[in-house]
FIVOFI-680978 format. One record per residue (C-alpha): residue number from 1; residue in three letters; x, y, z. Coordinates in Angstrom, 2 decimals, always signed. Last residue first. Layout:
! residues N
   resi   resn      east     north        up
    NUM    Ala         X         Y         Z
...
This chain:
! residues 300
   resi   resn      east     north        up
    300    Unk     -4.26    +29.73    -22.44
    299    Unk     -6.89    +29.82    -20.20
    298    Unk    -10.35    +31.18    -21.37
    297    Unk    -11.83    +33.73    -19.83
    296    Unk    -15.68    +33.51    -18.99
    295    Unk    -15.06    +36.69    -16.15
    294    Unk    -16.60    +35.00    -13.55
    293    Unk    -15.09    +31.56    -14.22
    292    Unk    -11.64    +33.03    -15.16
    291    Unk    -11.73    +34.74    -11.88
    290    Unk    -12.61    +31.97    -10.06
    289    Unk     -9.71    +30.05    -10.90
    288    Unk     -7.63    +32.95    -10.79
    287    Unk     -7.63    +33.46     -6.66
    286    Unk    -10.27    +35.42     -4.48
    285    Unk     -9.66    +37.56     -2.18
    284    Unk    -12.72    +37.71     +0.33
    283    Unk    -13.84    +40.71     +2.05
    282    Unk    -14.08    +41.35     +6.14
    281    Unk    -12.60    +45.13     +5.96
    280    Unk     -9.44    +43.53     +6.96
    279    Unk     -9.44    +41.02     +4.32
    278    Unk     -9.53    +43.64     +2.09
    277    Unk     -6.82    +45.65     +3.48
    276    Unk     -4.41    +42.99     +3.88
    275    Unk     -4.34    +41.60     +0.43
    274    Unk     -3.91    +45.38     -0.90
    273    Unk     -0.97    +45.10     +1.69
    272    Unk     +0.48    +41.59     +0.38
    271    Unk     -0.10    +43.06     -3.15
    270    Unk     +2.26    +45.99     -2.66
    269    Unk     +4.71    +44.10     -1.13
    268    Unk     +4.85    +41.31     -4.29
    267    Unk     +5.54    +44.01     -6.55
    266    Unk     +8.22    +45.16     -4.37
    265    Unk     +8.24    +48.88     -2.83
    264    Unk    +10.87    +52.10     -1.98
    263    Unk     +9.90    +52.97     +1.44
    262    Unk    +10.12    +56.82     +2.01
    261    Unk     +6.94    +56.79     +3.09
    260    Unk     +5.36    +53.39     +3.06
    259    Unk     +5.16    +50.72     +0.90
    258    Unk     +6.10    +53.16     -2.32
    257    Unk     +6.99    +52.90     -5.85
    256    Unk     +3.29    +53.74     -7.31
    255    Unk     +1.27    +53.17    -10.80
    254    Unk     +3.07    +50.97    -12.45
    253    Unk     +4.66    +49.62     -9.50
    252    Unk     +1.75    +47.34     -8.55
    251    Unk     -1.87    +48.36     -6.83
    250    Unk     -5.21    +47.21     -8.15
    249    Unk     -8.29    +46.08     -6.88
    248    Unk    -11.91    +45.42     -7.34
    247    Unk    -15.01    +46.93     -7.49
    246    Unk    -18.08    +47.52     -5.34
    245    Unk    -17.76    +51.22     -3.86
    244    Unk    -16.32    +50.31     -0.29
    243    Unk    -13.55    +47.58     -2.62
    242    Unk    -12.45    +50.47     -4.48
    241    Unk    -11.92    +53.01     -1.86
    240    Unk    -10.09    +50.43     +0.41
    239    Unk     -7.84    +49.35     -2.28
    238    Unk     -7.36    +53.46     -2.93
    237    Unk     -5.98    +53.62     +0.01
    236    Unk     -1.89    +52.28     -0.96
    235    Unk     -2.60    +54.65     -4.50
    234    Unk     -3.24    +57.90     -2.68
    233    Unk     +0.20    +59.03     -2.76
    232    Unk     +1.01    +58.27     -6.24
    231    Unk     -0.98    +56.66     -8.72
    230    Unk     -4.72    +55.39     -7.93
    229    Unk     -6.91    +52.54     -9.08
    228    Unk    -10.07    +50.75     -9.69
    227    Unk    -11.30    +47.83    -10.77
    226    Unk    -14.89    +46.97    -12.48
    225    Unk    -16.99    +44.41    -13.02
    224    Unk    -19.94    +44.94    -15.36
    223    Unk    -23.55    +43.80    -14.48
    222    Unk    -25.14    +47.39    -13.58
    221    Unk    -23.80    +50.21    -16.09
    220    Unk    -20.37    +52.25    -14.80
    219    Unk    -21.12    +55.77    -14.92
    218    Unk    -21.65    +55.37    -10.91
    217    Unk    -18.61    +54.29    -10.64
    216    Unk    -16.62    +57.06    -12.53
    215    Unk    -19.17    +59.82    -10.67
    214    Unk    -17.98    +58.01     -7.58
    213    Unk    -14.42    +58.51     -7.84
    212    Unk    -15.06    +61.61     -9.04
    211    Unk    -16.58    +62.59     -5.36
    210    Unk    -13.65    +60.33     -3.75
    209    Unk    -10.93    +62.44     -5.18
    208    Unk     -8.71    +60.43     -8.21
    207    Unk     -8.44    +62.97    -10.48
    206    Unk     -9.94    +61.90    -13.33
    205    Unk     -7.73    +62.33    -16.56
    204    Unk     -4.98    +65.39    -16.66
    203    Unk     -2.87    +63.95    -15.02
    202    Unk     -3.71    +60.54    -13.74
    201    Unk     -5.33    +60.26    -10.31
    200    Unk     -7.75    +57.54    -11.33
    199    Unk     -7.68    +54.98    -13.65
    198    Unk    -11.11    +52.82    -13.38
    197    Unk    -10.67    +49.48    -14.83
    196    Unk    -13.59    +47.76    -16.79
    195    Unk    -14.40    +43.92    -17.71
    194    Unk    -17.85    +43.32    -19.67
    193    Unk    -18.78    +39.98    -18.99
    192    Unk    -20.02    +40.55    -21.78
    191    Unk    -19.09    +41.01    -25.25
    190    Unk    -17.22    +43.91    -26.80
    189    Unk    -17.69    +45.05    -30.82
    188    Unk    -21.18    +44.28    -29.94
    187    Unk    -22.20    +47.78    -31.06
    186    Unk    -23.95    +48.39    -27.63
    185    Unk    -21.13    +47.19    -26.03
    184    Unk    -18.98    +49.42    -27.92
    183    Unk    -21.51    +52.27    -27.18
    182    Unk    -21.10    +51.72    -23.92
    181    Unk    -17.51    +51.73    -23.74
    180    Unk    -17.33    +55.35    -25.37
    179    Unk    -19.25    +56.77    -22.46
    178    Unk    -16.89    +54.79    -20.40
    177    Unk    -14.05    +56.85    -22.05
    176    Unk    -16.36    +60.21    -21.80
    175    Unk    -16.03    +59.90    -17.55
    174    Unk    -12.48    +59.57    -17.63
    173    Unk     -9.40    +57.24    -17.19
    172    Unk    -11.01    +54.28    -18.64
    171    Unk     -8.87    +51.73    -18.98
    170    Unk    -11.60    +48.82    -20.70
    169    Unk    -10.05    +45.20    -19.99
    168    Unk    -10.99    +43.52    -23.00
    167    Unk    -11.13    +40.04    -23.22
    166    Unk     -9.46    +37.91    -25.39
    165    Unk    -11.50    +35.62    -27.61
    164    Unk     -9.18    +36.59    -31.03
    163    Unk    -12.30    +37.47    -32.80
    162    Unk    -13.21    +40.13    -29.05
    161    Unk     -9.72    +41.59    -29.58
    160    Unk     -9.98    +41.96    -33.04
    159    Unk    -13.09    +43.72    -33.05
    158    Unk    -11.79    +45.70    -30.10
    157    Unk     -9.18    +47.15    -31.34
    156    Unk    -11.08    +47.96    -35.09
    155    Unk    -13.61    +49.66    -32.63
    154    Unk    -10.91    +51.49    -30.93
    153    Unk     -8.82    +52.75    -33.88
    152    Unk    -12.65    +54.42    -35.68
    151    Unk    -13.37    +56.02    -32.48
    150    Unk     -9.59    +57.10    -31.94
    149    Unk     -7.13    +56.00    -29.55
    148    Unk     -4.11    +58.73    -29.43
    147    Unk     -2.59    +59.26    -25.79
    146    Unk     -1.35    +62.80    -26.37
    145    Unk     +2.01    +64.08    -25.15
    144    Unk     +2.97    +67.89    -25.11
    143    Unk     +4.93    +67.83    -21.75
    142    Unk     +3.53    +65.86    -18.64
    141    Unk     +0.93    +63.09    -17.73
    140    Unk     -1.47    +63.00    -21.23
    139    Unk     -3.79    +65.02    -22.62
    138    Unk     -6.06    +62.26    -23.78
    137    Unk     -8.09    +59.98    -25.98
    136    Unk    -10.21    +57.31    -25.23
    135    Unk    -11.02    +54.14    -24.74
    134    Unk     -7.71    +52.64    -23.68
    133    Unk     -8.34    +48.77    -24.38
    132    Unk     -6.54    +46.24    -22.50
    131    Unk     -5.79    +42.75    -22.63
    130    Unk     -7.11    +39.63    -21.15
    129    Unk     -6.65    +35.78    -21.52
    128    Unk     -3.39    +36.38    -23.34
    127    Unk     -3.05    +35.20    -26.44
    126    Unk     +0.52    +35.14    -27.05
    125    Unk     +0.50    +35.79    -31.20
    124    Unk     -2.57    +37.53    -31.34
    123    Unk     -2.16    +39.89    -28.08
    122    Unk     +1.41    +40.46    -29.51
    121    Unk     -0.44    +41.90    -32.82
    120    Unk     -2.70    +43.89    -31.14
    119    Unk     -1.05    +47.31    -31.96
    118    Unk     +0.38    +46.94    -35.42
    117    Unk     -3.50    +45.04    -36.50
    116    Unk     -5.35    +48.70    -35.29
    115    Unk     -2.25    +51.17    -37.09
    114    Unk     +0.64    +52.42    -35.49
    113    Unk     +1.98    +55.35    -34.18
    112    Unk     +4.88    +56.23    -31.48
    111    Unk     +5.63    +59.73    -30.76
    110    Unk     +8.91    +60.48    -28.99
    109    Unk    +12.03    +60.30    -31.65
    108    Unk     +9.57    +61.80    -34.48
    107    Unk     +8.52    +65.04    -32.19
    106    Unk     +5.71    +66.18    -34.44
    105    Unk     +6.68    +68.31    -37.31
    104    Unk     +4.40    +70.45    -37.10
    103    Unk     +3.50    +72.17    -33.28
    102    Unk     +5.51    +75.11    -34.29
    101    Unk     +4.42    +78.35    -32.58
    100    Unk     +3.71    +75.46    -28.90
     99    Unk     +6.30    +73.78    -29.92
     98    Unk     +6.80    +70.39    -31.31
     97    Unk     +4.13    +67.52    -30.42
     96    Unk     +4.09    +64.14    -29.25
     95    Unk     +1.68    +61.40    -30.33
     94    Unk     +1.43    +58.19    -28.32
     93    Unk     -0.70    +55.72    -29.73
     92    Unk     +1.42    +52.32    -30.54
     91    Unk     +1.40    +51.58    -26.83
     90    Unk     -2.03    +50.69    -25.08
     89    Unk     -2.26    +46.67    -25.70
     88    Unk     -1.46    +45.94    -22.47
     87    Unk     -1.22    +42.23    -21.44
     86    Unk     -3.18    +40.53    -18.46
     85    Unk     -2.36    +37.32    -17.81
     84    Unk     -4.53    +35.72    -15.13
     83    Unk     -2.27    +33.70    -12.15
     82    Unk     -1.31    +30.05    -11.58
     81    Unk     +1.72    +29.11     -9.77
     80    Unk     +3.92    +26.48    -11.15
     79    Unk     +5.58    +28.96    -13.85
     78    Unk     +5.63    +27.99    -16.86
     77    Unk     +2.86    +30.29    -18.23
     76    Unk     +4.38    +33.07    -16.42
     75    Unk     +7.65    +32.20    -18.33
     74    Unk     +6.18    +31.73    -21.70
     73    Unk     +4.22    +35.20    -21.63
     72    Unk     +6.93    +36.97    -20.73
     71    Unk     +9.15    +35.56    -23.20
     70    Unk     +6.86    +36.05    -25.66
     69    Unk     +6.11    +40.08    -25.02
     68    Unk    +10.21    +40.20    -25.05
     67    Unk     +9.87    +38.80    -28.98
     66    Unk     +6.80    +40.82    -29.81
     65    Unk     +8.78    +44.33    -29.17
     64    Unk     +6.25    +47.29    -27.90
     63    Unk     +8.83    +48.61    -25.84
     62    Unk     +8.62    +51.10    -22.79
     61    Unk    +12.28    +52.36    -22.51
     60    Unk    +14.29    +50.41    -19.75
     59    Unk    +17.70    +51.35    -21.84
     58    Unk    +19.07    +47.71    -22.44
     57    Unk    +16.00    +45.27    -21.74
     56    Unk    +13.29    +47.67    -23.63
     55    Unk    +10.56    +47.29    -21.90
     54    Unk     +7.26    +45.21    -21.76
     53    Unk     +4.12    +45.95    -20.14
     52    Unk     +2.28    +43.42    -18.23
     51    Unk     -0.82    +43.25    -15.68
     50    Unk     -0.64    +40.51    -13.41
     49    Unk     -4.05    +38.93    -12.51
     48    Unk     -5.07    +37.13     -9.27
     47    Unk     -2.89    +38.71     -7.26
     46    Unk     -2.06    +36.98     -3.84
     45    Unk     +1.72    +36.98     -2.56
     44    Unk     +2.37    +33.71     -4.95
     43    Unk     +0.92    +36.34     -8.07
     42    Unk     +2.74    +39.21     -7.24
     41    Unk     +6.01    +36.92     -6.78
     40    Unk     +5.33    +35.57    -10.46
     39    Unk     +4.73    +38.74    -11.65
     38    Unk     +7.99    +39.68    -10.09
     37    Unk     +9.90    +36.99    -12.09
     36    Unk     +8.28    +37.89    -15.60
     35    Unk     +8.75    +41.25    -15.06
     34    Unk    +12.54    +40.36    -14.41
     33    Unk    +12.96    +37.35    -16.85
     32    Unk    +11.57    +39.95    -19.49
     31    Unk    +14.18    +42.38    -18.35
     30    Unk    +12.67    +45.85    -16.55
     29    Unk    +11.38    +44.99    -13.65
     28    Unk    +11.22    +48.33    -11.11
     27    Unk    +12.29    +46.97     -7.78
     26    Unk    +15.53    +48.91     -8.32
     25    Unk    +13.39    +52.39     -7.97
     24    Unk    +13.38    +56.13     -9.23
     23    Unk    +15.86    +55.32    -12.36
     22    Unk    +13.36    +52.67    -13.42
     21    Unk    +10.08    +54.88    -13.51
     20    Unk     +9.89    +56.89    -16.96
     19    Unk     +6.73    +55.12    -17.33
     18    Unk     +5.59    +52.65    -19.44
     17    Unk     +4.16    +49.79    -16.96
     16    Unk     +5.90    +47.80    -14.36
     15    Unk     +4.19    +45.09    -12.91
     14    Unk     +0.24    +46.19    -12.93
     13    Unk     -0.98    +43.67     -9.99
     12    Unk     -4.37    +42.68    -10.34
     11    Unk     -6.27    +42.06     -7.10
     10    Unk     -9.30    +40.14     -6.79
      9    Unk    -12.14    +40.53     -4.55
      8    Unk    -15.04    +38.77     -3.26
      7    Unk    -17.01    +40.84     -0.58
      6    Unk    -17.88    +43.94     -2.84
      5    Unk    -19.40    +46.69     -0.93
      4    Unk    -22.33    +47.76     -2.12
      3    Unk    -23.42    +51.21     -3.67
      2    Unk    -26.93    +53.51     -3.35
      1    Unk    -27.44    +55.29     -6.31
């Protein structure tokens, strides 16, 4: 189907994420006053919505504490620039394997499982005006980990999600994933604006080449607004890709380190570039405000 190219764009920033990234980079926040900071600078260089993880402050493990998901929270919210809070709601699925001739017991220091209420429960008590929704499950990144989100997990998710009225972001990192999102909308266990991020380039989801890309997009149903990303090396064009097919934009240091070759990256840098990009190809970035008012979000 023919595609048009979005004119009013917003950038989220993801500020840190899960990964095993803080030894590769000292821009990598890892504190709550450090995520919390360099969402802050994301925000004052042009994001529109900061995307947060927590980790742990003393080893820089991905955390899924309610305390340091708080203080996050609180200092965004006090800060005097405005910006959409976006919280994850993805950890409390990760199942890791023994061997490959002994695959029982799982790995009890690496896999993390917890039940529907366990994994939203920071998204009731900060009440962000988005979080997000993995819809699916997956092979995931290296060694014998599975990102765990079942049918029966994901509806119970997003039940809660939608009672608490915080809006899904739907992280679809494969064709079947937005497959699945239908049929949540079609359950009404999600209500629209229906809110959508394409995650591309992650091993072994989509990879992120432009004829996938498109088979992602074009899976997406008229009326919902989508984002798209990439990790790695094609992460700094993927704002171009995005914006070309109709979506919006992401970029942060969840999903890449780098400004440049060989040139380690700030939140804030990343989002100055996206920033530059889509004003270059004569699109509009647009701030929170209208965010919230195309996305009916409520502001916390």
């Amino acid at each position: 189907m023919p595609l048009s190219m979005n004119r009013d764009v917003f950038i989220t920033c993801a500020v840190t994420g899960a990964g095993d990234t803080v030894g590769r980079s000292p821009h990598v926040p890892v504190t709550p006053k450090q995520i919390a900071e360099s969402a802050i600078e994301a925000a004052k260089a042009g994001a529109a919505v900061v995307h947060c993880h927590v980790r742990d402050p003393e080893t820089g493990a991905a955390s899924r504490r309610r305390d340091l998901f708080r203080e996050v929270t609180d200092r965004i919210r006090s800060a005097e620039v405005d910006v959409v809070l976006n919280l994850t709601a993805g950890m409390g699925g990760d199942l890791v394997f023994g061997s490959v001739e002994a695959p029982f017991p799982l790995n009890a220091a690496a896999t993390d499982m917890a039940g529907a209420t366990e994994r939203v429960a920071h998204v009731a008590e900060c009440l962000p005006e988005i979080c997000t929704l993995d819809c699916g499950t997956m092979n995931f990144n290296l060694g014998d980990y599975v990102m765990t989100n079942t049918p029966a997990m994901l509806r119970e998710m997003a039940r809660q999600m939608t009672a608490l009225g915080v809006r899904p972001e739907i992280e679809a990192f494969d064709t079947g994933h937005l497959w699945f999102a239908r049929q949540l909308v079609e359950e009404g266990l999600i209500e629209n604006p229906v809110l959508v991020q394409l995650c591309m380039g992650i091993p072994w989801g989509a990879p992120d080449d432009l004829n996938t890309y498109l088979a992602m997009v074009n899976n997406v149903p008229a009326g919902w607004v989508y984002s798209a990303f990439s990790i790695g090396r094609n992460a700094l064009a993927y704002p171009a890709a995005a914006v070309l097919a109709g979506g919006n934009v992401r970029v942060g240091l969840e999903d890449n380190l780098y400004i440049g070759k060989g040139q380690l990256a700030t939140n804030a840098q990343l989002v100055e570039k996206a920033a530059t990009v889509v004003t270059g190809m004569g699109a509009r970035v647009i701030g929170p405000a209208e965010v919230r008012e195309k996305l009916k979000l409520v502001k916390r």
